[in-house]
C-alpha positions as CSV (number, residue, x, y, z in Angstrom):
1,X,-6.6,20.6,-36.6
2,X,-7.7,21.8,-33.6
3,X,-11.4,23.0,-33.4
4,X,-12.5,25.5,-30.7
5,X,-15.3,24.1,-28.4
6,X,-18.2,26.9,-27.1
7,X,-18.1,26.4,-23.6
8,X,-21.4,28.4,-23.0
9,X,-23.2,26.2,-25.8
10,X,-21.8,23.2,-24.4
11,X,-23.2,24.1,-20.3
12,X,-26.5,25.5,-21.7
13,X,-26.6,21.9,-23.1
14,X,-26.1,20.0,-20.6
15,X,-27.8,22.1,-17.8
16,X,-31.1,22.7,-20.0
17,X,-32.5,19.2,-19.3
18,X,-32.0,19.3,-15.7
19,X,-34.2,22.7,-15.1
20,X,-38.1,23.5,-14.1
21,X,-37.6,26.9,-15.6
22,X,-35.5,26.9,-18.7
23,X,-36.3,30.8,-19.9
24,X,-34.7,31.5,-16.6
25,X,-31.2,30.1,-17.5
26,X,-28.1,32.0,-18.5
27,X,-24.8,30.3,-19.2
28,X,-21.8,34.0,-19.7
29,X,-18.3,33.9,-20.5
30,X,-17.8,36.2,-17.3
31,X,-13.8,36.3,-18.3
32,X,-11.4,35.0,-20.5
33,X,-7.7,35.0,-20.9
34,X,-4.8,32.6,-23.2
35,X,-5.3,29.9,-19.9
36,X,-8.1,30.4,-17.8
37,X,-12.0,30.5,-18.6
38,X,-14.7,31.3,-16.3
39,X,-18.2,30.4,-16.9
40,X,-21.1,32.4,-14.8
41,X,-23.9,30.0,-14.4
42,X,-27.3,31.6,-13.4
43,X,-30.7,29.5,-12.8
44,X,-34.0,30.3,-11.4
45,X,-34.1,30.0,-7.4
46,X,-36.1,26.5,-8.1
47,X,-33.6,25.2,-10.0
48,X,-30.6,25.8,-8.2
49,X,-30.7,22.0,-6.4
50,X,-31.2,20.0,-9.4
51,X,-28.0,21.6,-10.6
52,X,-25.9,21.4,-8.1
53,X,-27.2,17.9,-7.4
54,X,-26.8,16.3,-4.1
55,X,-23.3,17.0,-2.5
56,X,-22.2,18.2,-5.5
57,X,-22.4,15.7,-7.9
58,X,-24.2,17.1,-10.7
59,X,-22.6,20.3,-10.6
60,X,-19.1,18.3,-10.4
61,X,-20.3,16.3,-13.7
62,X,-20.7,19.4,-15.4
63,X,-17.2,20.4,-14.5
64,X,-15.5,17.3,-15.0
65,X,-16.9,17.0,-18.8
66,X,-16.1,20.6,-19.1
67,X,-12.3,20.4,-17.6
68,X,-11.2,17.7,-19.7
69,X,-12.1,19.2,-22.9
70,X,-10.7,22.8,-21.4
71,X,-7.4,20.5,-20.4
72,X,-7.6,19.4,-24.5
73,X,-7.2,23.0,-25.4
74,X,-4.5,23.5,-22.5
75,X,-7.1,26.0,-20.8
76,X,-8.5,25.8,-17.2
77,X,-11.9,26.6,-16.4
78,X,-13.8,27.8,-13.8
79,X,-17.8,27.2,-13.6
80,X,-19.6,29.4,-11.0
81,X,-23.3,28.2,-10.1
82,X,-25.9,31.2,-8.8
83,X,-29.3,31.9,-8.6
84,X,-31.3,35.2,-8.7
């Protein structure tokens, strides 16, 4: 039995923790298809560091945990990162 993971739920999670200004943060399904999912990420200007992380590495976290359970479903994912 395969269960269906909520990829938004599952970002908002992890990135929640990591931000100044939570009410600010918005995790969308910006598209979806039978192999490819893309995630918008959007955080507050002040937040957008501690995301991304230095060179990368949070932000890669994020899409590593992500990608291996997409790669369960036989799914890709794409995560985009932006502030307002």
């Amino acid at each position: 039995m395969k269960l269906a993971v909520n990829y938004e739920k599952l970002i908002h999670n992890l990135i929640h923790p990591l931000v100044i200004h939570p009410e600010d943060l918005m995790v969308k399904k910006f598209s979806e298809d039978e192999h490819m999912l893309t995630i918008q990420v959007i955080v507050h200007q002040d937040d957008l560091g501690r995301v991304i992380g230095k060179n990368g590495r949070i932000a890669n976290a994020i899409r590593t945990i992500c990608y291996a359970s997409a790669s369960r479903e036989g799914k890709k994912i794409t995560i985009n990162i932006d502030s307002f």
